[in-house]
C-alpha positions in Angstrom: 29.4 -12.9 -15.9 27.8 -13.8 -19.5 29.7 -12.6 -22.4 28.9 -11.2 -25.9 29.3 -12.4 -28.9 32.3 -10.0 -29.2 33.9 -11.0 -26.3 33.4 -14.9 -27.2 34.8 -14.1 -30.7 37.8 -12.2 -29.7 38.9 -14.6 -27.2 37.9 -17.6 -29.0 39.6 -16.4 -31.9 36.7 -16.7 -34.6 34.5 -14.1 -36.1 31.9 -12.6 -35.2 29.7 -14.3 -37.7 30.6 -17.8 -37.0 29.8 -17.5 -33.8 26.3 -15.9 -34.1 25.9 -19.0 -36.5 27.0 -21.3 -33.9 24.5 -19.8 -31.2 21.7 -19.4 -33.2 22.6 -23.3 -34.3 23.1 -22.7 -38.4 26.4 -24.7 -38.3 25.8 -27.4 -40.4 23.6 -24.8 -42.7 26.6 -22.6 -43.1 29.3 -26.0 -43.4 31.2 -24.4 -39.8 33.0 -27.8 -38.9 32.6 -29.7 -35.7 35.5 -28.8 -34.0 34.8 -25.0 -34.7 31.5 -25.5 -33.0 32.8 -27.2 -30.5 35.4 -24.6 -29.5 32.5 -22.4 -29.2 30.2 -23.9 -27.7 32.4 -24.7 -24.8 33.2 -21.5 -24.0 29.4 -20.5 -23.8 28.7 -22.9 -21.5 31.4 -22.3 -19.4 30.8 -18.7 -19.4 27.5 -18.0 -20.4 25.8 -15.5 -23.5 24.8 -12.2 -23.3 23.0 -10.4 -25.5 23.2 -6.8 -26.3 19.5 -6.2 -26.4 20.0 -2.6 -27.0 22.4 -3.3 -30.5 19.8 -5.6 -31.4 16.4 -3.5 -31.2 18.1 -1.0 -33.2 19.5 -3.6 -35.9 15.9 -5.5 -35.9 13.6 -2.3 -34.9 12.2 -4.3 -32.2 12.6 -4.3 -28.2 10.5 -8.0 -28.1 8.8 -6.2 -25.0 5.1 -5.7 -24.3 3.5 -3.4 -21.6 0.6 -4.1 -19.7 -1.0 -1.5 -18.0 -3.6 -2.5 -15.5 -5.7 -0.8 -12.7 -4.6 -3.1 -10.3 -2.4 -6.1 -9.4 -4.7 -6.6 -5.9 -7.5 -7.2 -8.3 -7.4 -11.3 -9.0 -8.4 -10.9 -12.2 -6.2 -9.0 -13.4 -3.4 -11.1 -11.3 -4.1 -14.0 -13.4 -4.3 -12.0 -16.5 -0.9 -10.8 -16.1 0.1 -14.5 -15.3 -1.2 -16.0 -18.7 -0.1 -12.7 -20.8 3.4 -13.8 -19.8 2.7 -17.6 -20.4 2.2 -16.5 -23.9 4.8 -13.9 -24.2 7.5 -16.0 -22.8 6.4 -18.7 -25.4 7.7 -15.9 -28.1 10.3 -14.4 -26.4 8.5 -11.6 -25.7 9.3 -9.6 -22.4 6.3 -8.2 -20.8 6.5 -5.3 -18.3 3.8 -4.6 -16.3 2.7 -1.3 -15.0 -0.5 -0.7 -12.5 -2.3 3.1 -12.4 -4.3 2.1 -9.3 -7.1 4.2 -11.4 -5.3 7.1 -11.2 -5.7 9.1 -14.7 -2.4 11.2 -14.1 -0.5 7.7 -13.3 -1.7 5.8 -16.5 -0.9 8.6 -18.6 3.0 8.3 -17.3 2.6 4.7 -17.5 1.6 4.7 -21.1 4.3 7.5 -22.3 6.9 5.8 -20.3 6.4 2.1 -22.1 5.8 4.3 -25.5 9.6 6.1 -24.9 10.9 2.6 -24.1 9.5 1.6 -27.7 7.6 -1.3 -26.8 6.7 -3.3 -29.4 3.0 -3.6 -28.0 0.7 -2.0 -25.7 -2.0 -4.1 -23.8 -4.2 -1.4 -21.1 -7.0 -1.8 -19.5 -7.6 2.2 -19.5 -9.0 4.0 -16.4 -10.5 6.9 -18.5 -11.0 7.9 -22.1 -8.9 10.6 -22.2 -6.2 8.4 -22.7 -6.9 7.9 -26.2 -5.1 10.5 -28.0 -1.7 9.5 -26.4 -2.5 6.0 -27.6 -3.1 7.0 -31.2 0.1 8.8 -31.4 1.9 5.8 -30.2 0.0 3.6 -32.7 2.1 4.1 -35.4 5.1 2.8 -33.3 3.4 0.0 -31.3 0.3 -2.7 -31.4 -2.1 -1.5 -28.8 -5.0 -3.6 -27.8 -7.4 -2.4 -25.4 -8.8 -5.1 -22.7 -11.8 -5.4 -20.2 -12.9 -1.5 -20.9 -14.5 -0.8 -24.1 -15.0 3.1 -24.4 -16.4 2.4 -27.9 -13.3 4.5 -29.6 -13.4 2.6 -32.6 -9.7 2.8 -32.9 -8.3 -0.2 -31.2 -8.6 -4.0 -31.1 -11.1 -4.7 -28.0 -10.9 -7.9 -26.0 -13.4 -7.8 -23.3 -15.4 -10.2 -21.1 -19.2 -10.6 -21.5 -19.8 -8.8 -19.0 -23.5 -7.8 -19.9 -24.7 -11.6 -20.2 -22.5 -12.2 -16.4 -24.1 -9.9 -15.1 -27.9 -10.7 -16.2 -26.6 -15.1 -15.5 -25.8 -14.2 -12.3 -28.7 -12.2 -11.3 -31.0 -14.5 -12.9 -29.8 -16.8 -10.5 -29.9 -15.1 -7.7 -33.6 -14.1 -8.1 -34.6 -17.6 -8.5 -32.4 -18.7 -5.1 -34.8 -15.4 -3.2 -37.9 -16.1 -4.7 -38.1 -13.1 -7.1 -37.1 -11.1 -3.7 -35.0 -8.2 -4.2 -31.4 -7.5 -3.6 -28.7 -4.9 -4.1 -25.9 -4.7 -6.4 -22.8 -3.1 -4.9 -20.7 -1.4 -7.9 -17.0 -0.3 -7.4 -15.7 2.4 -10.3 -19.1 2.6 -11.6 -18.4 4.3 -14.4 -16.2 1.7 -16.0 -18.0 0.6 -19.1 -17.0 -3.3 -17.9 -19.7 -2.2 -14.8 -22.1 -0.9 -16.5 -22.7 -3.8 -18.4 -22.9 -5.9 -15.3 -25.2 -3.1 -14.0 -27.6 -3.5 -17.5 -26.8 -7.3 -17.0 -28.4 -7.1 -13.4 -31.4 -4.5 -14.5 -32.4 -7.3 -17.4 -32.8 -9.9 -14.9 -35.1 -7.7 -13.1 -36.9 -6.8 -15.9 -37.8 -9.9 -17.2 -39.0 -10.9 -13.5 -41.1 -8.3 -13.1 -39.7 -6.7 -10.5 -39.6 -2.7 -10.4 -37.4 -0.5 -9.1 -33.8 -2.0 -10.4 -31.8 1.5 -10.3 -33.1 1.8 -6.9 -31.2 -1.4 -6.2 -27.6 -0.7 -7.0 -25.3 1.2 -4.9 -22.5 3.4 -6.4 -18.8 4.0 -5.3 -16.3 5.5 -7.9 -13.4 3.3 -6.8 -12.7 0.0 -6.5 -11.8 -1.2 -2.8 -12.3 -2.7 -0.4 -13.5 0.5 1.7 -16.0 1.0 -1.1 -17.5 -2.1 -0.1 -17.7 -1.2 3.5 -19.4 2.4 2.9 -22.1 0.5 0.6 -22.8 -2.3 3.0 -22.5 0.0 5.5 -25.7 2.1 3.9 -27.2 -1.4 3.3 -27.5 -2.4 6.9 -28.3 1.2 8.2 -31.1 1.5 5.9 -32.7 -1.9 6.4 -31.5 -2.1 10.0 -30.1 -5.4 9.1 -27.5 -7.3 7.4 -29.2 -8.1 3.6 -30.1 -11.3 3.5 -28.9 -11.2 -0.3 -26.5 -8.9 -2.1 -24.4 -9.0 -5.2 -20.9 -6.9 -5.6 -19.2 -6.2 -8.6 -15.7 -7.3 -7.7 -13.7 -9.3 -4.9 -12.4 -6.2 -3.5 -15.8 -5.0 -3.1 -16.9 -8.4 -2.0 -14.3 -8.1 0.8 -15.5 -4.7 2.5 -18.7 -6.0 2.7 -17.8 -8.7 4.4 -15.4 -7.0 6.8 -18.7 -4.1 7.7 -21.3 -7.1 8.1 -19.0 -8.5 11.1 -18.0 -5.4 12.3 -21.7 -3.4 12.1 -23.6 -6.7 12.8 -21.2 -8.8 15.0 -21.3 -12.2 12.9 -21.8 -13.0 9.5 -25.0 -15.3 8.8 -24.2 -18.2 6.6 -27.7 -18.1 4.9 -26.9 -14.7 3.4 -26.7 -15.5 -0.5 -23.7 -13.5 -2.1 -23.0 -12.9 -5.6 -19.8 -11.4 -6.9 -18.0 -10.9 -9.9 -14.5 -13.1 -10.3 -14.0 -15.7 -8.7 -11.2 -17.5 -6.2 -10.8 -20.2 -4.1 -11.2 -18.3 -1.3 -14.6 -18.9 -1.8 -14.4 -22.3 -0.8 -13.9 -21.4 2.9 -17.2 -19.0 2.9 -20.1 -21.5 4.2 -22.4 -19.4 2.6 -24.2 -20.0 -0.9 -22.2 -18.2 -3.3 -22.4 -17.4 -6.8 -19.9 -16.2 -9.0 -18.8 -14.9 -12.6 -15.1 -16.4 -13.5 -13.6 -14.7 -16.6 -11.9 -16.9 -18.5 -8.1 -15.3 -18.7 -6.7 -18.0 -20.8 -8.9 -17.4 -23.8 -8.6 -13.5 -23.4 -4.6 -13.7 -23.0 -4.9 -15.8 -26.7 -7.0 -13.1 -28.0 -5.1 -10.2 -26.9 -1.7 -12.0 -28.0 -3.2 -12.8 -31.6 -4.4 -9.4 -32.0 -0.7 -7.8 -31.1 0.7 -10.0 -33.7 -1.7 -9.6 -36.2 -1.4 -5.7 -36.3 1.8 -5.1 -37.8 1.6 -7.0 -40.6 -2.5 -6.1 -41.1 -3.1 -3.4 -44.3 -6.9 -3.1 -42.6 -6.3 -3.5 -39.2 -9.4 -5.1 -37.3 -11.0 -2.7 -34.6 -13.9 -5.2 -33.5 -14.0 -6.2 -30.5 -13.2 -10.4 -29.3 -15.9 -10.7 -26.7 -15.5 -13.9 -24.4 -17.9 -15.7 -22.6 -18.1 -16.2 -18.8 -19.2 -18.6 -16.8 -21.6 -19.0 -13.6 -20.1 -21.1 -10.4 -22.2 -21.9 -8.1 -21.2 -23.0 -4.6 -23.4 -24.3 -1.1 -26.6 -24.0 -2.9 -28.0 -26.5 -0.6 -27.5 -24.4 2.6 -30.5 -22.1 1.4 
């Protein structure tokens, strides 16, 4: 079992403060001689160093912990987000605890006191609702809180977001010039997240600027994000038309998924000339002989910005509220089938 400092210093025999120096390596700054060290550093790597992370917050007023509340740990986006957020916070010796609300108001609002009680030294959330905003600004004064991939326009938080507008309008761009200007619908899980209703404007613009009426008309709401949202809408889809789309668009995996689970059970077989669009993307993909577009978010460059942005705020008199927008970018795969 590791030991503390106080157990190495009172069976080693030296102080407490030599052998912090020793383990933090300021020996030579602080003349502790060679055999000293030695002694020391012996017994730690026979046995190992703990350290009494409780003792220390309170001496340094700091847990070196960061929570991340996200919707969902299913979604791959978020997945990989988490993944590079703790690339970064391992780099600083940063812990980062995760906690998902599954878009449940009542479980983000314990998520966010809980990680506030713990006195996290920073708060990253990708917020389910606006009401959460007053418990956030009462915990502002304690920790940095940056606000990611939902921008309720609060004014009161760093913002780092995806473009989600120009994804949206890119992709469906696209996907108008692969039909011939024909149109297709837009499946949209939690459609009153502000990240998808800028993919919803996004997809509207494109339709504007071809001409086409009738855009709203186009794009099928569900309030959640699942994969049993994207069987109800496809499931509308086909029963409407009285056949599987010959184009669609969906505004996550997970809805991407239930759509693709309906068409095979409603229809029988999924056609490989249907032209899908989604929003994230995955290698999955690869296996899908169909032409596929998608948005990938780039979660290296938002982790940096979201990091930065928990640093800069403690030592910030004005703290910047503007949000760090970050490009996207359009993959395109089996074009050629069409």
């Amino acid at each position: 079992m590791p030991k503390t400092v106080e157990e190495i210093s009172r069976e080693t025999g030296f102080s407490v403060t030599t052998v912090r120096l020793v383990i933090n390596g300021q020996s030579e700054k602080y003349r502790i001689s060679a055999a000293t060290r030695k002694v020391i550093e012996d017994y730690v790597a026979l046995h190992g160093y703990s350290i009494n992370h409780a003792a220390r917050s309170l001496k340094l007023n700091r847990s070196d912990t960061i929570g991340f509340v996200v919707p969902d740990l299913s979604n791959a986006f978020f997945a990989r987000l988490m993944a590079a957020l703790e690339v970064l916070c391992r780099k600083r010796n940063l812990l980062l605890l995760t906690v998902a609300s599954h878009e449940d108001p009542v479980l983000e609002n314990r998520a966010v006191a809980n990680l506030l009680s713990r006195g996290v030294d920073g708060l990253v959330i990708a917020p389910c609702q606006a009401t959460v905003l007053p418990q956030l600004i009462k915990g502002r004064s304690r920790s940095s809180i940056v606000m990611i991939d939902r921008d309720y326009n609060s004014g009161l938080f760093p913002t780092v977001v995806s473009d989600n507008f120009q994804g949206g309008l890119t992709m469906s761009r696209r996907m108008l010039r692969q039909t011939a200007s024909e149109p297709f619908a837009f499946l949209c899980g939690h459609a009153e997240s502000p990240s998808i209703q800028d993919r919803i404007r996004g997809f509207a613009a494109a339709y504007g600027e071809a001409g086409i009426a009738g855009a709203e008309a186009m794009v099928l709401l569900e309030a959640e994000d699942s994969i049993d949202a994207g069987r109800r809408m496809m499931q509308s889809l086909i029963e409407n038309a009285r056949h599987a789309p010959r184009a669609f668009m969906c505004s996550s995996l997970l809805v991407l998924e239930g759509a693709l689970q309906q068409i095979k059970s409603q229809v029988g077989s999924i056609d490989s000339r249907i032209l899908i669009g989604t929003f994230d993307d995955h290698t999955m993909l690869d296996l899908l002989p169909n032409p596929v577009l998608s948005i990938r978010q780039n979660e290296k460059i938002l982790a940096q910005k979201i990091v930065e942005r928990l640093v800069e705020q403690p030592a910030a008199k004005n703290l910047d509220i503007s949000s760090a927008v970050v490009a996207t970018e359009l993959v395109c795969r089996n074009l050629d089938a069409l």
